[in-house]
N, C-alpha and C positions, 0 to 999 in steps of 0.2 A: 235206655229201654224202660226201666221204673215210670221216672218222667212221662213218656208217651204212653204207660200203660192209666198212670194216675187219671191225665188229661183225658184220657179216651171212658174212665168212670165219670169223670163227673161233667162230662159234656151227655155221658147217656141217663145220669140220675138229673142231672138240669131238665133234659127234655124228657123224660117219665115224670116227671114234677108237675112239669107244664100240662102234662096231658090228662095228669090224674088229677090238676088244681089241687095239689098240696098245697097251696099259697095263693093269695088270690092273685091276679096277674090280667091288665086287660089293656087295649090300648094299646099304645104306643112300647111300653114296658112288657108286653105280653110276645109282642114284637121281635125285639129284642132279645126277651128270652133262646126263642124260636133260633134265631140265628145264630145268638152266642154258643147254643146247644149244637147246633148242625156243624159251626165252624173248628170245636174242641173235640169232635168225633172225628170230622176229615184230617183235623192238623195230625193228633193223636195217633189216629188208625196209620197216616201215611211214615210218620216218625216209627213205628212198628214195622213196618214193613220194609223200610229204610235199613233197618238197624240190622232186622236177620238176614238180609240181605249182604250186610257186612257180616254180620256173624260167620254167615256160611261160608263166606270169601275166605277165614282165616280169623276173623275178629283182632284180636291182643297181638297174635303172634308174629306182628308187626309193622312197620307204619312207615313209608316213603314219600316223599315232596316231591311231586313232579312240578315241575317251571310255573303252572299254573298258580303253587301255594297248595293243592288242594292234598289231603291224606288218604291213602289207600292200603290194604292189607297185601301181608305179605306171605306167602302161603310156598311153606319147603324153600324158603330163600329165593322164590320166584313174584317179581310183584306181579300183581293184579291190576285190573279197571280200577281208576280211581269211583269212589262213590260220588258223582257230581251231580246234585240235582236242578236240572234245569240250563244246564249246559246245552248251547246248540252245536250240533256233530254237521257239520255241511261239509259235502265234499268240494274241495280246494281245483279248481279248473287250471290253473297254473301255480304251480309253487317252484319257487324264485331261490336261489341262493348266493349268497355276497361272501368274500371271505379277504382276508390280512395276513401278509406274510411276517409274520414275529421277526422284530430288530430291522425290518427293511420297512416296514409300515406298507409294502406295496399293495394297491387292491387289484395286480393284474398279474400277479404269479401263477397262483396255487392252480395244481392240475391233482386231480383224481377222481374219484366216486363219492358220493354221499349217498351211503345205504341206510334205507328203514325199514326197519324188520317188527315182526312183531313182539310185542315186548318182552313173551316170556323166550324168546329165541337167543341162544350165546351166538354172539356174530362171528366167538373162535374155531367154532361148531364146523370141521369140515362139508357137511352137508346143510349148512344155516343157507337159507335162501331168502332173501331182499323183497318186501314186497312192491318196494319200488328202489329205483336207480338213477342218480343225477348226475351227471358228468361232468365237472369241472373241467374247466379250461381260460386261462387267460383270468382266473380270480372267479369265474362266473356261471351260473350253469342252471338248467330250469328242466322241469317235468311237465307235460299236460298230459298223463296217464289219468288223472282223477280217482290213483287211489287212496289219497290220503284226508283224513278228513280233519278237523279242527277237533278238539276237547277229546281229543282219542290218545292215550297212550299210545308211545312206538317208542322202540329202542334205538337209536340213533347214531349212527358211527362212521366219522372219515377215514375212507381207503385212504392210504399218500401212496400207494402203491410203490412204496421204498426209496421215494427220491424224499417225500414229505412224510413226518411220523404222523400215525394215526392218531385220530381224536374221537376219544369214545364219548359222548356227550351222555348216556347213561339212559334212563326209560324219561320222554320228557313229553310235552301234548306242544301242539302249535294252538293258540291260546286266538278264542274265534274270537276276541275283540279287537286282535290284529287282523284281523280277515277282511278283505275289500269284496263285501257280499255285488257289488252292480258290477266291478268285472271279473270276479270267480277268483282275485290273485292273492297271494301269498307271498311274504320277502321274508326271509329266514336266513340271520347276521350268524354264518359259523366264526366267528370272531379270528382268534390270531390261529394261525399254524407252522407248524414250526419245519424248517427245511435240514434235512438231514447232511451233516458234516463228514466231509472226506478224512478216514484215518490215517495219517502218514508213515510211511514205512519207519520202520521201529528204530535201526540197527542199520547203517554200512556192516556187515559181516565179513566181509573183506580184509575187517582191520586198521583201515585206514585214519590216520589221526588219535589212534591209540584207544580207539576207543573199545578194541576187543582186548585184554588183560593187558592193554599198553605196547600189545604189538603192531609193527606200522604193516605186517600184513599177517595173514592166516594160510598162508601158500603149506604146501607140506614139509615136514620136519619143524612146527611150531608144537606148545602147549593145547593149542587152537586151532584147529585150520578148519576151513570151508570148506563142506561137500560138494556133492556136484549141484545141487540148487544153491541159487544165491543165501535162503533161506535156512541153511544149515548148519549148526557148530560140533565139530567133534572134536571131545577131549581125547588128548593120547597118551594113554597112561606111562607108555616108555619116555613119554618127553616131559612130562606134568608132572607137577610137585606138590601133590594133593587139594590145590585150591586156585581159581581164577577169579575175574571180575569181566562185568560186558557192564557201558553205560548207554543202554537205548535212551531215544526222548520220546515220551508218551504227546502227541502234537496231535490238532485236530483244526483243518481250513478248511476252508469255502467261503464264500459272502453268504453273511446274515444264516450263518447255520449255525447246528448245536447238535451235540453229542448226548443224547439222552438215555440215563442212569450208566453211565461209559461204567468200566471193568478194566483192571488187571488179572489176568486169571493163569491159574497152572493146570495145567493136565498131561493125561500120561497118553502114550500112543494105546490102543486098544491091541495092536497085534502083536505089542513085541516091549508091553509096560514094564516099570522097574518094579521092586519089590519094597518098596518104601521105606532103608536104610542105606539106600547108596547116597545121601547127602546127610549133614550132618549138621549145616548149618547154611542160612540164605540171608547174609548183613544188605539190608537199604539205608541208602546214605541219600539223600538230596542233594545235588551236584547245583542246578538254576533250574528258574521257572517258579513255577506253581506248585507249590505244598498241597500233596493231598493229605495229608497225617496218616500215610500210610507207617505201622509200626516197626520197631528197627530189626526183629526179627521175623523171618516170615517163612519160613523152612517148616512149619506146619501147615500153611496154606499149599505148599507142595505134597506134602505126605498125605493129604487129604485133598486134593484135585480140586481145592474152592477159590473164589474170587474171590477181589477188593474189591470194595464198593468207591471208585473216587467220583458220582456224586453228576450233574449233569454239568456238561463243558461247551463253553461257546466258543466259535472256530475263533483262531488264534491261541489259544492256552495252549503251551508249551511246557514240560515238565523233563527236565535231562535227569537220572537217576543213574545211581550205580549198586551193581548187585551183587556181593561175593559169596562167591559160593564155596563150600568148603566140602571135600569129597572123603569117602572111604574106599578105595581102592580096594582092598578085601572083597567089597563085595560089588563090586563095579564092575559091569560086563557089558559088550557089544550088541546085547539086546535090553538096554533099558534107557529107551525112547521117551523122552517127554517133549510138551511145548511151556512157552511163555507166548500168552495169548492178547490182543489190548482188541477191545469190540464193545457194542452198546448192549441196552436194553437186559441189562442187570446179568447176562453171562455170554460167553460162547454159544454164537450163532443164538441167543437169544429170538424169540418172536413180540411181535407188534400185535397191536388187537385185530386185525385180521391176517396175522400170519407171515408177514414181512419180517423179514430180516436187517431192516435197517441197513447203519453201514458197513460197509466191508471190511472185516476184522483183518489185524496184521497178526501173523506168528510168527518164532525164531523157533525151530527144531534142533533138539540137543542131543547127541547119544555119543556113546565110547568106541574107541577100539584101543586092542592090544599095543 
């Protein structure tokens, strides 16, 4: 601001000079003057006008890169227009999009939406509305709505609508020196996307193979036995000797998919939870597979309903684990219900940038009877 304030005096004292012949000045050099004077008032004046124009935007209170390179303010955590002077904003007659399926390299997979909103718009925003919508299919997909225009801010973000995770690309411009001004078209590479991985069932709860506390089944009159869902384990404290063990395998297929930010998680039933001293202890042992450095005690992340983070997982990674749990009978009663959870997107039932749930979590439901 200084700067353009300086330039903007001495372009108006150069040409008050000239006018008052403070200096002799004729010619060719008088000339000169004349223009050098007129050129340091326009540049100046317009650098002023520029700048509180940012000013007002937010100025300092912060500064974001959109794909162009260019800086713009950031006002309550919301960006703004970038300041781009001399940018051509032409509206886009066709805008074109390409996309790559992550690990399969394919360019004829991906299916979803490519929404552009307006930039200060949260796309997680129940009522967040697209001001345009492109439809993938087959890796491919186009608009000729013409509302999108070059050197414009827009917030930008792939639906995968729960088969593919979403890709938030962030507030970015389509940058007009990529713009095919004689046929109105645009091509916009959403680069790789990633296809969402099927969670495999945790646990035979049946028993079978030893893998529920070593019994070859869970029928009634065990330690153990299955309820009426597959998904069920009940301790029984007439048959139990105050500790068990279950080794699920934490496993994640599909071709060319991946598990993103996957979880171990513990929680309690809401209608019928425990009071968070009927365990005493939760030993993890690594049996085969893949290390997640999950810690060898974990009987906190129970009494406190929180995840593990093991981290994003591409299908085939397999992890067999063993879990013993060690019980207080005391205070162990037929209504304190928990799970053991395995699912994406950093918790249980987790959301995607538009609200997807990714894949389909597995749970083992635990509780007691007398």
């Amino acid at each position: 601001m200084i700067i353009y304030i300086i330039l903007t005096v001495i372009g108006a004292g150069l040409g008050m000079a000239v006018y008052q012949k403070a200096f002799k000045t004729k010619g060719n050099f008088r000339m000169f003057a004349i223009i050098a004077s007129i050129a340091l008032l326009i540049y100046g004046g317009a650098g002023i006008a520029v700048t509180n124009e940012w000013m007002d935007a937010g100025g300092m209170s912060g500064v974001f890169f959109t794909t162009t390179g260019v800086s713009a303010p950031i006002v309550n955590g919301v960006p703004q227009a970038p300041v781009v002077v001399g940018a051509k904003q032409r509206p886009i007659s066709t805008l074109s999009v390409i996309s790559t399926a992550k690990n399969s390299n394919s360019h004829t997979t991906i299916a979803g939406d490519l929404d552009i909103f307006d930039p200060a718009t949260n796309p997680a925003d129940p009522t967040a509305s697209a001001l345009d919508s492109i439809s993938v299919a087959s890796g491919v997909g186009s608009t000729t709505n013409k509302y999108i225009r070059t050197s414009t801010p827009y917030r930008v973000v792939f639906d995968g609508e729960g088969t593919y995770y979403d890709k938030d690309y962030g507030v970015i411009t389509f940058p007009d020196e990529d713009f095919n001004p004689s046929t109105g078209e645009y091509l916009f590479d959403m680069g790789t996307v990633t296809v969402v991985a099927t969670i495999d069932d945790m646990l035979n709860e049946s028993g079978v193979s030893g893998l529920v506390n070593g019994q070859s089944s869970t029928a009634s009159g065990q330690e153990i036995e299955n309820g009426s869902s597959a998904d069920i384990l009940i301790y029984d404290e007439g048959e139990g000797d105050g500790q068990f063990y279950i080794q699920p395998t934490l496993a994640v297929s599909a071709a060319y998919a991946e598990l993103k930010s996957a979880v171990m998680c513990f929680e309690w039933d809401t209608t019928n939870p425990p009071e968070g001293n009927e365990i005493s202890s939760i030993v993890y042992q690594l049996q085969s597979g893949t290390d997640f450095g999950m810690p060898a005690e974990l009987v906190n992340y129970w009494s406190t309903e929180e995840c593990i983070a093991l981290g994003d997982l591409t299908a085939g990674t397999s992890s067999t684990i063993k879990l013993t749990f060690t019980l207080d009978e005391t205070a162990l009663d037929t209504t304190d219900d928990w799970y053991l959870g395995f699912d994406d997107l950093g918790s249980m039932r987790g959301k995607d940038v538009s609200l997807d749930t990714g894949a389909t979590y597995d749970r083992i439901e635990f509780n007691a009877q007398a």
